[in-house]
C-alpha positions, 0 to 999 in steps of 0.5 A, spaced: 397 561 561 393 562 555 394 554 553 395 548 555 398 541 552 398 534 556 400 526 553 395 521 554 401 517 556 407 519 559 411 512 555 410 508 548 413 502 546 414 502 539 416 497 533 420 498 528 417 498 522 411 500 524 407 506 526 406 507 533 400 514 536 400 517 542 395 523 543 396 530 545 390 534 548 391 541 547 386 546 550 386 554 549 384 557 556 385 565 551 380 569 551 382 569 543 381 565 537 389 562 537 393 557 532 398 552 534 403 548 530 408 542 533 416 541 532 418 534 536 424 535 539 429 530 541 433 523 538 426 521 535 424 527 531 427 525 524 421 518 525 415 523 529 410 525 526 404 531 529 398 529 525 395 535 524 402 539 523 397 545 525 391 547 529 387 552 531 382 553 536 376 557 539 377 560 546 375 555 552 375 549 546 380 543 546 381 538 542 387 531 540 392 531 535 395 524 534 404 524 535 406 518 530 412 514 530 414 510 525 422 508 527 425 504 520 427 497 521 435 498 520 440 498 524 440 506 525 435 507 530 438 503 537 433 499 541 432 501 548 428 508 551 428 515 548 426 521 551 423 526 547 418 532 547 413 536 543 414 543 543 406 546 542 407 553 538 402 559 538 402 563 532 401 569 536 407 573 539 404 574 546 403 566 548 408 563 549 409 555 547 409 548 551 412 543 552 409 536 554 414 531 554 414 523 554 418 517 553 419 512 547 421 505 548 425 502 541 422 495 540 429 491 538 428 486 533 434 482 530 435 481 523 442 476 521 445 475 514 452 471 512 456 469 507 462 464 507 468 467 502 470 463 498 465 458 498 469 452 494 477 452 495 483 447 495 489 444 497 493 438 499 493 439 507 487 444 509 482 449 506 481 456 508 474 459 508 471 465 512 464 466 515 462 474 515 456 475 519 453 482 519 448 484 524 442 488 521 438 489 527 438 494 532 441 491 538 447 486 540 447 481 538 451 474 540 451 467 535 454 461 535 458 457 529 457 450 528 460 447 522 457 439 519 460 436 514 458 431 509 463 426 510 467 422 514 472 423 512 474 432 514 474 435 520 472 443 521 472 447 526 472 455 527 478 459 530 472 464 534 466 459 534 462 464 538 461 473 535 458 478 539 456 484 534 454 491 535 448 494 531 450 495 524 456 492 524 460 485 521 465 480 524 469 474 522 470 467 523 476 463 520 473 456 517 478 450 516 477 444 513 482 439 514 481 431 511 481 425 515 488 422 511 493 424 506 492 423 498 499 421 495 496 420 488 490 420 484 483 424 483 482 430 487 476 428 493 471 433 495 468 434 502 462 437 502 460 442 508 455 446 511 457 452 515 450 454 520 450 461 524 444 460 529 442 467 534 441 465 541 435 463 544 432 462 551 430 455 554 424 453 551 423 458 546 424 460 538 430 463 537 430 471 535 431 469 528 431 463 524 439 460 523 443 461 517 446 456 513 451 456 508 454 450 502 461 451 502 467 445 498 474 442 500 477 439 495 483 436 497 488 435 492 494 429 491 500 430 495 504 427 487 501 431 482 497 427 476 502 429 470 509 426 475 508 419 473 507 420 466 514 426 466 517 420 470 516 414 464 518 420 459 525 422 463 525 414 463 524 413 456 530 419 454 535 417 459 535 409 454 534 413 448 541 416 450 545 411 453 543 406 446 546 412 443 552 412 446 553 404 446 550 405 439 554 409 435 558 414 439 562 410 444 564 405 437 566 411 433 570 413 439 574 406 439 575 407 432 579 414 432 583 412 437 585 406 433 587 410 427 590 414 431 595 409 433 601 408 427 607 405 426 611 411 426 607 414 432 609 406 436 617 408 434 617 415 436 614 413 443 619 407 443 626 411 441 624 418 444 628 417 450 634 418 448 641 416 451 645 418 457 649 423 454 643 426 451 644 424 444 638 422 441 638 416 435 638 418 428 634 414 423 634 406 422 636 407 429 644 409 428 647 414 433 650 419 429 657 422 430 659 427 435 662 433 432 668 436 434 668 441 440 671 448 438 676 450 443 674 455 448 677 462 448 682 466 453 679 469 458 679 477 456 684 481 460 681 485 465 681 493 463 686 498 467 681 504 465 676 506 471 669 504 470 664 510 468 659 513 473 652 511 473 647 516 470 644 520 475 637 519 476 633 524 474 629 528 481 622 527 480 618 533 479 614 535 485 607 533 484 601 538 484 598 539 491 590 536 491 584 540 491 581 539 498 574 533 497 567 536 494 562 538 500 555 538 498 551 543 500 544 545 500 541 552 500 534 556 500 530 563 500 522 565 500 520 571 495 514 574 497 511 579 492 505 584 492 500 585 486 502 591 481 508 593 486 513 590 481 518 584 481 522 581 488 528 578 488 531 574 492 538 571 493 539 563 495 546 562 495 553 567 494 559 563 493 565 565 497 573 567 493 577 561 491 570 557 491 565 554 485 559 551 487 557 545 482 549 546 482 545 539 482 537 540 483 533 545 485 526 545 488 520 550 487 515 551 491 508 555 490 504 552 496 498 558 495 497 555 489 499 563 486 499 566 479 504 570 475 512 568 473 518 566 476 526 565 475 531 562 477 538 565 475 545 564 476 552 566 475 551 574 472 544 573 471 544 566 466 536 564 467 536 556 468 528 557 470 522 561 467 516 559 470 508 561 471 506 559 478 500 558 476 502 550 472 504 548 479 505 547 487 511 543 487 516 542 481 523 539 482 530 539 476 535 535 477 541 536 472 545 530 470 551 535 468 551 541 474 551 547 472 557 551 474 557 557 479 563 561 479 566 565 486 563 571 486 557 568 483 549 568 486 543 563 485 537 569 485 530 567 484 525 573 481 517 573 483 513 578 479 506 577 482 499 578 478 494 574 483 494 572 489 492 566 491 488 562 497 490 556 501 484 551 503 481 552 509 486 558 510 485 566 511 487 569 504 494 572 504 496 579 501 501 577 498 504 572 493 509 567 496 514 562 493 520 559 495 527 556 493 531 550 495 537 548 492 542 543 492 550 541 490 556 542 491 562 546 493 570 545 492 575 550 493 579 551 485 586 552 484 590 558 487 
């Protein structure tokens, strides 16, 4: 072998955001001037770098190169141990490449940001806040809430007080406010609170990253609201001014047209309207009037010997027309295929059967190729209802609000002329168009 690649070090610890080098010794054991380049192979090529790209040396000559890592400080490059290798490529054909290979240690780092949403809220019980933490760095990471009001008079505390958060990702907290005591009336009182998210930290140590702190305000609002009172001395005020309406000046008018309505003649009509047993009433002045004469009653009529006349017959009824037989809705469909230049295809849905009408209610077309060309839909003997170019549409619907009639015998006949066949996504191309035919009403048998 005519070359030779070896790191100084098997392993190196890199920092995010920082550059990191290890270097590679290469020596040409050829007989033949040779030149090298570098590819870096494994999960951290896209941060390592080979300085110089490419090297060429004499034959028996070594020398170093220098193999950079650079791993950003995001949450996209995991901290933790990663293999990797440098594969050392001769330009000429009969040497064949080497591979030196090492391990790169990921320093991890954490990075904390929060956020309280909403930051200010209100309400007669309780507030409801959130607390949002995203982990920006590149390892788990695992915080504590604690809340610290600025009263005494407010409670806070945390449905989940402690987050466990993957690299890059957020998690969420709910945050309550609730007061020491009810506020039936008068100005609304605001808490004051500060939320603080603090990452962990070893006993005796610094924590990894300085704790959040966020501002945040309750207001608590009164359980009566402020205009109650005010509405309770206007209703107050209204419900006087109308009983002294009505003592004033209703009730009085009231009083006097009832006495207006109380006259003599109306005291004698209540007075003598009862009249006497016999059921005679008393006539003016209060004199009884005089009983006029009873007629005489006449005689019995004398009972006929003649027979009595028979009843007319009563009319027999008609008999009534046999009722058709209820409507059954149905449903029909057909595909039509159609090549390019070959002509139209046509093809039949539906064929009402004798003593049957078919009512058509709603028709379906559908060009799922997304083709190009015409389209007609026909009933009876040959009444186009549809002319349609395929090419405006993939699913077109009709619904009639008077059906359209098909007789028996009749057929509902859909026509495809074909000009350009269409391709689905992600789909072979079919060789020819295709469209299709759904339809629906209802069927009744007709009078014999």
């Amino acid at each position: 072998m005519s070359l030779t690649a070896s790191l100084d070090a098997s392993s190196v610890t890199a920092v995010p955001g920082e550059e990191t080098s290890l270097p590679l010794q290469v020596r040409n054991s050829g007989s033949t001037v040779e030149e090298y380049r570098f590819e870096v192979a494994g999960a951290c090529a896209a941060w390592t770098t080979v300085e110089p790209a490419t090297l060429s040396l004499y034959p028996g000559s070594a020398e170093t190169v220098s193999v950079t890592f650079r791993p950003p400080r995001d949450s996209s490059v995991p901290a933790g141990e990663t293999p990797f290798g440098v594969r050392v490529v001769p330009t000429s054909d009969h040497a064949e490449p080497v591979v030196p290979e090492g391990r790169v240690t990921v320093a991890p780092f954490t990075e904390v940001t929060a956020e309280l949403v909403p930051r200010g809220s209100h309400g007669v019980r309780r507030g409801a806040h959130k607390v949002a933490v995203d982990n920006r760095g590149n390892a788990p990471l695992t915080v504590g809430l604690a809340a610290r009001s600025g009263t005494d008079h407010a409670r806070i505390s945390f449905t989940r007080p402690e987050l466990t958060i993957a690299p890059g990702r957020a998690a969420f907290s709910e945050l309550r406010v609730k007061p020491g005591k009810r506020l039936w009336r008068g100005t609304p009182v605001v808490h004051t609170f500060q939320a603080v998210v603090a990452p962990p930290a070893a006993e005796g140590e610094e924590p990894a990253a300085p704790p959040v702190v966020l501002d945040g305000t309750y207001q608590q609002d009164a359980l009566l609201p402020r205009w109650l009172p005010r509405a309770l001395v206007l209703a107050t005020v209204l419900a006087l001014i109308l009983v002294g309406f009505w003592y004033g000046l209703l009730r009085p008018a009231v009083k006097s047209a009832a006495r207006e309505a109380i006259t003599p003649e109306v005291i004698a009509s209540a007075t003598t309207g009862t009249g006497d047993p016999g059921g005679r009433s008393a006539g003016p002045g209060g004199a009884t009037p005089t009983p006029t004469a009873t007629p005489t009653p006449a005689p019995p009529p004398k009972p006929s010997t003649k027979p009595a006349p028979k009843p007319p017959a009563k009319p027999k009824p008609k008999p009534s027309a046999k009722p058709l037989p209820p409507a059954v809705p149905t449903s029909a469909q057909v595909q039509v295929r159609d090549g390019v230049g070959g002509g139209s295809s046509s093809g039949t849905a539906l064929s009402v059967p004798a003593g049957q009408a078919f009512r058509l209610t709603d028709i379906v077309v559908q060009n799922p190729q997304g083709d190009a060309g015409t389209v007609v839909v026909t009933v009876g003997e040959g009444s186009r209802v549809l002319s349609l170019a395929l090419e405006n549409f993939r699913d077109s619907d009709y619904h009639f609000v008077t059906p359209i009639l098909v007789p028996a015998g009749g057929q509902v006949t859909m026509t495809v002329t074909c000009r350009k066949v269409g391709r689905p996504v992600n789909a072979p191309a079919p060789s020819r168009c295709a469209a299709s035919l759904f339809l629906g009403g209802t069927m009744q048998a007709t009078k014999s």
